[in-house]
C-alpha positions as CSV (number, residue, x, y, z in Angstrom):
1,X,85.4,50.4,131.3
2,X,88.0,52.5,133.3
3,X,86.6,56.2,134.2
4,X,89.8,57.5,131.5
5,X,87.9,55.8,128.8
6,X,86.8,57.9,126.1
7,X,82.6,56.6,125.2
8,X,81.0,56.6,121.9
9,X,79.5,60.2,123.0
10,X,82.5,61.7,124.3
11,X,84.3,60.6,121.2
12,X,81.7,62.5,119.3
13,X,82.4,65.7,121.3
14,X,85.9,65.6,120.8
15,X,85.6,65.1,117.0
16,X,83.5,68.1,117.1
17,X,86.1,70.1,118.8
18,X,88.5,69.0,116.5
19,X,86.7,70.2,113.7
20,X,85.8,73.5,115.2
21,X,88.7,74.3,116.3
22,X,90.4,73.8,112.6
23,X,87.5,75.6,111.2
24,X,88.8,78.8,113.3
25,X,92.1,78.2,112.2
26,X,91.1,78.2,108.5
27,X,88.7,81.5,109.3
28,X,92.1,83.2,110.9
29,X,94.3,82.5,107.9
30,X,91.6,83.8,105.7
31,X,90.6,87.0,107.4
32,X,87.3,86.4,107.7
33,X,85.8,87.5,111.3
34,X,82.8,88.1,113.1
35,X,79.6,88.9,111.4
36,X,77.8,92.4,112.8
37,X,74.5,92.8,110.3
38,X,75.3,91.1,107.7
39,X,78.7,92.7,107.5
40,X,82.1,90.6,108.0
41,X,85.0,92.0,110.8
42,X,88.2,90.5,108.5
43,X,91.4,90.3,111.4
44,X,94.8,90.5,110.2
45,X,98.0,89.5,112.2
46,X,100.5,91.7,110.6
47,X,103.9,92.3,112.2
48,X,107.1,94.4,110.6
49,X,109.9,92.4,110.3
50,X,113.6,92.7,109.3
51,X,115.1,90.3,106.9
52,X,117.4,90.1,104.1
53,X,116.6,90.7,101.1
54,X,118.3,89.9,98.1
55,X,116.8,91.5,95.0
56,X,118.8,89.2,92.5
57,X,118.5,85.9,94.2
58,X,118.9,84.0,90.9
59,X,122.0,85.7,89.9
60,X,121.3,86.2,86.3
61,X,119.6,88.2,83.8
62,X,116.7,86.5,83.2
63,X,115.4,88.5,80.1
64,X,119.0,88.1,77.7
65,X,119.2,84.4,80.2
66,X,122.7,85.2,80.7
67,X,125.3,86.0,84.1
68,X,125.5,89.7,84.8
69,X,127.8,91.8,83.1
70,X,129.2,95.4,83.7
71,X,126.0,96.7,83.1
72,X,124.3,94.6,85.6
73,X,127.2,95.0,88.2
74,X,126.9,98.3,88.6
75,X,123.9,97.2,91.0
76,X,124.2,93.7,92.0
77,X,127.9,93.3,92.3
78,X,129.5,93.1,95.9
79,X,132.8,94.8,96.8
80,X,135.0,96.5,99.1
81,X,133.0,100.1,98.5
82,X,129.6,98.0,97.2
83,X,126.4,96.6,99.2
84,X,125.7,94.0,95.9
85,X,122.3,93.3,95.7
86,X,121.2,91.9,99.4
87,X,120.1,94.2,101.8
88,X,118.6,94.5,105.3
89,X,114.6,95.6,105.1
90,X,111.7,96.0,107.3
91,X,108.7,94.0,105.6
92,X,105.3,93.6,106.7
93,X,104.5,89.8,107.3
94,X,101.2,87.8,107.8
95,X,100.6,85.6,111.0
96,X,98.1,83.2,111.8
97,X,97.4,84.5,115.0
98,X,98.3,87.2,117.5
99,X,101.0,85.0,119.4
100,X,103.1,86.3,116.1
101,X,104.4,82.7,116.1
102,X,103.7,81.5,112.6
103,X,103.7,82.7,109.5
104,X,100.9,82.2,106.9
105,X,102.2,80.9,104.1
106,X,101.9,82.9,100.6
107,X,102.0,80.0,98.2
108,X,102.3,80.4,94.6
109,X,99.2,82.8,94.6
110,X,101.3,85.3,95.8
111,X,104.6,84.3,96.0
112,X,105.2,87.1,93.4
113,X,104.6,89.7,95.7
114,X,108.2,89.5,96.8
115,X,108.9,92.2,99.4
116,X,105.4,93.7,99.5
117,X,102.9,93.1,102.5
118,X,100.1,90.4,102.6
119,X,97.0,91.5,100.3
120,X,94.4,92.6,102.7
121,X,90.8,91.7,101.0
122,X,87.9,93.3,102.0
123,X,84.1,93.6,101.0
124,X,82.0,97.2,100.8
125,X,80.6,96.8,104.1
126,X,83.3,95.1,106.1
127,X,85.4,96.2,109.0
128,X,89.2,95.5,108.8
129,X,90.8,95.3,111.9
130,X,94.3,94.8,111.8
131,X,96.8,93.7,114.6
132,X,99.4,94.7,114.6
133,X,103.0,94.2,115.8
134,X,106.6,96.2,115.9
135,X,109.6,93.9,115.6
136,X,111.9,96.0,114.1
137,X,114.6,98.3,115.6
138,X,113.1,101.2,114.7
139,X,109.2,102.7,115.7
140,X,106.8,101.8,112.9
141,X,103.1,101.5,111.7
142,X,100.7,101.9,109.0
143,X,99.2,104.1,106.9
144,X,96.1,103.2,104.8
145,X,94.9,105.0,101.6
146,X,91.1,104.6,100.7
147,X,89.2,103.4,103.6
148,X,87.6,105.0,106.7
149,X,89.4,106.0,109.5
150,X,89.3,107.6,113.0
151,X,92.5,109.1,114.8
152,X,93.7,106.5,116.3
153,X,93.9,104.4,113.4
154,X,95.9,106.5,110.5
155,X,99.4,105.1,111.4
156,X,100.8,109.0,110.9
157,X,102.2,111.3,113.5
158,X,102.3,114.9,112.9
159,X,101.0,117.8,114.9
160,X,97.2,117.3,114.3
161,X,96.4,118.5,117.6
162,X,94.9,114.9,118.9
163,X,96.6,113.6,122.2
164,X,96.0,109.8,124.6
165,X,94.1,107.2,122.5
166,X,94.5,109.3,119.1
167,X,98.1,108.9,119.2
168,X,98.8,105.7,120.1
169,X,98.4,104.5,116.3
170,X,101.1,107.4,115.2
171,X,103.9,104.8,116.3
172,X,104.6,101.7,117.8
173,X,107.6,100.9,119.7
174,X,109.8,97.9,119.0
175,X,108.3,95.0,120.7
176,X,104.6,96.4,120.7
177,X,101.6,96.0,119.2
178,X,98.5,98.1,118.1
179,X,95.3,97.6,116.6
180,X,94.1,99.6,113.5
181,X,90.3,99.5,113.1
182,X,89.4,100.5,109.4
183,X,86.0,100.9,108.1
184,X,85.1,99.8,104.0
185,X,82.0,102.3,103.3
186,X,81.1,102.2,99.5
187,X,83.5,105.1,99.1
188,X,86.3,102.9,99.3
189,X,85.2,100.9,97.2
190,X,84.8,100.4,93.2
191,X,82.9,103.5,91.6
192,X,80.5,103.1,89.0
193,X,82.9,103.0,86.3
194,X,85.6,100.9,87.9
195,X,85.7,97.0,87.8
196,X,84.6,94.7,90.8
197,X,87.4,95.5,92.7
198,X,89.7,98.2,93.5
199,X,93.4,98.8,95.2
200,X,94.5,100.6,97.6
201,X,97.9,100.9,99.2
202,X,99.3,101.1,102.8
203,X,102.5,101.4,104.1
204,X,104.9,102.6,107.2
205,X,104.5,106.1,107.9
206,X,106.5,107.5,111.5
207,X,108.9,108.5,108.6
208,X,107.2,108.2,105.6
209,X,110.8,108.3,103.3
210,X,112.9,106.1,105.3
211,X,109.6,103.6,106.2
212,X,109.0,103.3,102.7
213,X,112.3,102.6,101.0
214,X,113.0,100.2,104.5
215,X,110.6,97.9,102.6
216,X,107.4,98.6,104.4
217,X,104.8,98.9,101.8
218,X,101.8,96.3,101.1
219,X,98.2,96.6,99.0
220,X,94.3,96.8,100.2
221,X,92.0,95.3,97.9
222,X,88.6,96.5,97.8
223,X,85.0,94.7,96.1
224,X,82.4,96.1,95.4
225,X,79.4,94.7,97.8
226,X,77.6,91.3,96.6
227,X,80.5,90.7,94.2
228,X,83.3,88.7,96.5
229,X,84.2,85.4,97.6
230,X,84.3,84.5,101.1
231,X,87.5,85.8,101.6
232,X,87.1,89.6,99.8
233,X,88.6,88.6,96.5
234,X,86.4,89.9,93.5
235,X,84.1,86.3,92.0
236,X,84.5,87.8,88.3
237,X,88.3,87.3,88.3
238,X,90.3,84.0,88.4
239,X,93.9,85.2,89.4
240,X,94.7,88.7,90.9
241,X,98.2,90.2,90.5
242,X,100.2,93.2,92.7
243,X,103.0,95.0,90.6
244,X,104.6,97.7,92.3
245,X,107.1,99.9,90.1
246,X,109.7,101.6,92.1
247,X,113.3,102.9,92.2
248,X,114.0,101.8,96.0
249,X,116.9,103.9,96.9
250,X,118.6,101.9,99.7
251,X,120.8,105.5,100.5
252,X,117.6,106.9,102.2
253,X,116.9,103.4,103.8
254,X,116.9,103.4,107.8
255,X,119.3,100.5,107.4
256,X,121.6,102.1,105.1
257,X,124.4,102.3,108.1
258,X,123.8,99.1,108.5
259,X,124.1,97.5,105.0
260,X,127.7,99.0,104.8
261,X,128.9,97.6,108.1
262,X,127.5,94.0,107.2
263,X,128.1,93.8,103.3
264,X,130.7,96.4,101.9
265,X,133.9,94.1,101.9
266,X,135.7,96.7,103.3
267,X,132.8,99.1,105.1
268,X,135.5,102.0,106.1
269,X,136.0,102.6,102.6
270,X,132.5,103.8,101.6
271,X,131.9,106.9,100.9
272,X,128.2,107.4,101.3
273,X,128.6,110.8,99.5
274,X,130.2,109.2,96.6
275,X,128.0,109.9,93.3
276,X,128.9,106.1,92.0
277,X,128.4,104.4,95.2
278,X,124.9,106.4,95.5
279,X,124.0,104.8,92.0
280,X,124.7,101.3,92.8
281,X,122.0,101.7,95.7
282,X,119.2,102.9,93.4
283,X,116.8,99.2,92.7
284,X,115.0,99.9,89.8
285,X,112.9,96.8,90.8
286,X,109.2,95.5,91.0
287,X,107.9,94.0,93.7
288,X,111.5,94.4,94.9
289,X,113.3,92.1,92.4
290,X,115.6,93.4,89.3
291,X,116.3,91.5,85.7
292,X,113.4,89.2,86.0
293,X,114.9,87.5,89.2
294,X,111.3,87.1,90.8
295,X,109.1,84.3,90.6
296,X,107.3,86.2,88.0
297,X,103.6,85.8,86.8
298,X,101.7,82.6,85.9
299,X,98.1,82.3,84.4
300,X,96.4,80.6,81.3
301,X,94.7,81.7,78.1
302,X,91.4,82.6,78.6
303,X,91.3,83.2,82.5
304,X,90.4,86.6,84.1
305,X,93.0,88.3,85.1
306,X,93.2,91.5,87.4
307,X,96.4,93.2,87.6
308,X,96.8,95.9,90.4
309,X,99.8,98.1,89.1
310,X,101.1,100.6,91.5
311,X,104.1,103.2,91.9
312,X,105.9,104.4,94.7
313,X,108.9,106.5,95.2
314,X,110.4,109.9,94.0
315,X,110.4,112.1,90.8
316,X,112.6,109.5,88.8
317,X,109.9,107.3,89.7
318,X,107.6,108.0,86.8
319,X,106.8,104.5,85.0
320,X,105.4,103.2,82.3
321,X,104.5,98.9,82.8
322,X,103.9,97.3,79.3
323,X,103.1,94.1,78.8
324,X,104.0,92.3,75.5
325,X,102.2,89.9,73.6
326,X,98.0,90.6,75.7
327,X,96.2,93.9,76.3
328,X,94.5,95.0,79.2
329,X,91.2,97.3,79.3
330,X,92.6,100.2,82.0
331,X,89.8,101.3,81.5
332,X,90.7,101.9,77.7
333,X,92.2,98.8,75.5
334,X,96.0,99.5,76.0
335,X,99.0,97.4,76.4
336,X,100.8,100.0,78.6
337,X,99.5,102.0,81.7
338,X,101.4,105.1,83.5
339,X,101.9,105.2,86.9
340,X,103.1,108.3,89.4
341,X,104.6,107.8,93.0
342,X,101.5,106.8,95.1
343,X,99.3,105.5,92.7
344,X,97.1,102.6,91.5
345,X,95.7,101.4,88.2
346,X,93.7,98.2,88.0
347,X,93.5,96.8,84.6
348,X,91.8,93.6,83.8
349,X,93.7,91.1,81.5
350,X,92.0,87.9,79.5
351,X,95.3,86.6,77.7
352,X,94.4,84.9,74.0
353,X,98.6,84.7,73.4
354,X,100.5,81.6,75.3
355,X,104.0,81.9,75.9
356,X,106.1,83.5,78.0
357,X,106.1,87.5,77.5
358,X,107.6,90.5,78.8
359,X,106.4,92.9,81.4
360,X,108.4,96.0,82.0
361,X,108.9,99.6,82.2
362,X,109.1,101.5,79.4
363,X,111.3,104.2,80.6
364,X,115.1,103.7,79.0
365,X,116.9,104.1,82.0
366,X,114.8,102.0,83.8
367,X,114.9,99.2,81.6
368,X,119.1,99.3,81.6
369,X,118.6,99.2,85.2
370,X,116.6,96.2,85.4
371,X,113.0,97.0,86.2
372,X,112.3,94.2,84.0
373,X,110.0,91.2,84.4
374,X,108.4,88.2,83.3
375,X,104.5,86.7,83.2
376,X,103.6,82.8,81.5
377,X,100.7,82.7,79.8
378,X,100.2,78.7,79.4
379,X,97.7,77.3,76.7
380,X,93.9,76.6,78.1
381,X,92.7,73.4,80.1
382,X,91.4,72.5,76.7
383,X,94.6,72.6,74.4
């Protein structure tokens, strides 16, 4: 046998490896880190990236099932003086490692997310330690609500008298990367009255405005200790949804300039002052699609279902999600929750009514303007 030749023992070793090697793989793409007492360090790759987005990519109303209209066209229609309903955003993106070389994909588990960030999962207990990389234009970070922080991991500059290491996190330049260390104590996590898990957002915050409506906005979810999986999500609940209400305004975008030059028709004639033109920028949208044009929101009778319904935005952005045809226990039986600019409501779903059902807000102008959407409730395993 020549000394290149692999032997029955080395051939062992190797398949070893092998399997080692994608067992770290799989652990990266989960979260799931070292253990420290008992206590899991979940690492996320996370970079900010630019991309275009089209809130309308099916080009239709999908709740009447027919083409746009005037109504419609006032936000999704292209023109000489119009952006239509594709724009240039900053998103926050999940990588399998921290080359920032491949994306993990979302799936149909959270393919309805649309433009928001990955879902970070965490256990009371845990460590999340986020890495974290600038590749837009512009300086960027982020901003965590609900967990523990030091300085130099809120993702926020202002004059809070902290200088070297403490401001490092406050922004990163394009091309750069920083590391945000958050701790999970049981404040973070569900109170005694809550559910077994509870959301939290984060989002871009060197300009809080401009980061936001750029696109830069994502969710923390947070279980109680003893009650998650492996990989943070809550092991009383079968499918876990993110619906974010929000009237982006792409006129206070830090791509605004931008979106003229590249998709009015004819860019010198926009007048960004121009009340109309303003109007057709507002995207009354959730999860960053308009008139039901998202992938929309799949489960079966009987299953445990946890919605995560948060807001975002300004003072038109007071909404009202309903869904028709189920209830939800928020933590009262309801079929309709409110939600404020900045905050979260977790209602738990078990749907007894199959079909396909409306979910939208109730507000009349925001209905007229499309925050509209759609969830499938498909008969049991059983039927």
């Amino acid at each position: 046998m020549s000394s290149g030749s692999l032997t029955q023992p080395r051939v062992r070793a190797l398949a070893i490896s092998l399997i080692l090697a994608a067992a770290l793989t799989i652990t990266a793409c989960l979260g799931i880190g070292d253990h420290e007492g008992g206590k899991r360090t979940r690492t996320f790759y996370i970079a900010a990236d630019e991309v275009s987005w089209d809130y309308a990519p099916q080009h239709r109303n999908r709740i009447t099932g027919h083409a746009f209209g005037a109504r419609e066209n006032v936000f999704v229609k292209r023109g000489p003086d119009r952006i239509g309903s594709v724009y240039r955003k900053s998103v926050y993106r999940r990588y399998t490692d921290a080359s920032f070389t491949k994306l993990v994909p979302r799936g149909r588990t959270w393919a309805h997310l649309g433009f928001l960030g990955p879902t970070i999962h965490a256990e009371v207990g845990d460590t999340i330690r986020v890495v974290f990389k600038n590749n837009t234009r512009y300086a960027a970070s982020i901003h965590p609500h609900g967990v523990f922080y030091e300085k130099s991991a809120e993702g926020a500059p202002y004059a809070d008298g902290t200088s070297g290491r403490d401001k490092a996190d406050d922004m990163v330049r394009t091309g750069k990367t920083h590391t945000y260390i958050w701790k999970v104590p049981e404040r973070a996590g569900p109170a005694g009255h809550d559910e077994s898990s509870v959301a939290w957002m984060y989002h871009g915050h060197v300009n809080e405005v401009a980061d936001t409506y750029s696109g830069l906005m994502g969710t923390i979810v947070i279980t109680r200790a003893g009650e998650a999986r492996p990989d943070g999500t809550p092991k009383d609940v079968d499918r876990e949804f993110v619906a974010t209400y929000w009237v982006v305004d792409e006129n206070q975008s830090r791509y605004l300039a931008r979106n003229v030059r590249r998709y009015a028709r004819r860019p010198r004639s926009v007048n960004i002052d121009d009340e109309a033109f303003a109007e057709s920028n507002l995207m009354h949208s959730i999860n960053g699609y308009i008139y039901a044009n998202g992938p929309g929101f799949r489960m079966r009778k009987g299953e445990r279902v946890r919605w995560y319904v948060m807001g975002m935005g300004s003072e038109v952005d007071l909404h009202t999600p309903h869904w028709h045809g189920n209830t939800v226990t928020a933590p009262m039986r309801t079929d309709v929750v409110s939600v404020l600019p900045a905050t979260m409501v977790t209602a738990d779903m078990q749907p007894d009514d199959p079909g396909r059902w409306l979910f939208h807000c109730h507000i009349a102008d925001h209905i007229t303007a499309g925050m509209q959407s759609l969830y499938d409730v498909k008969p049991d395993r059983g039927s």
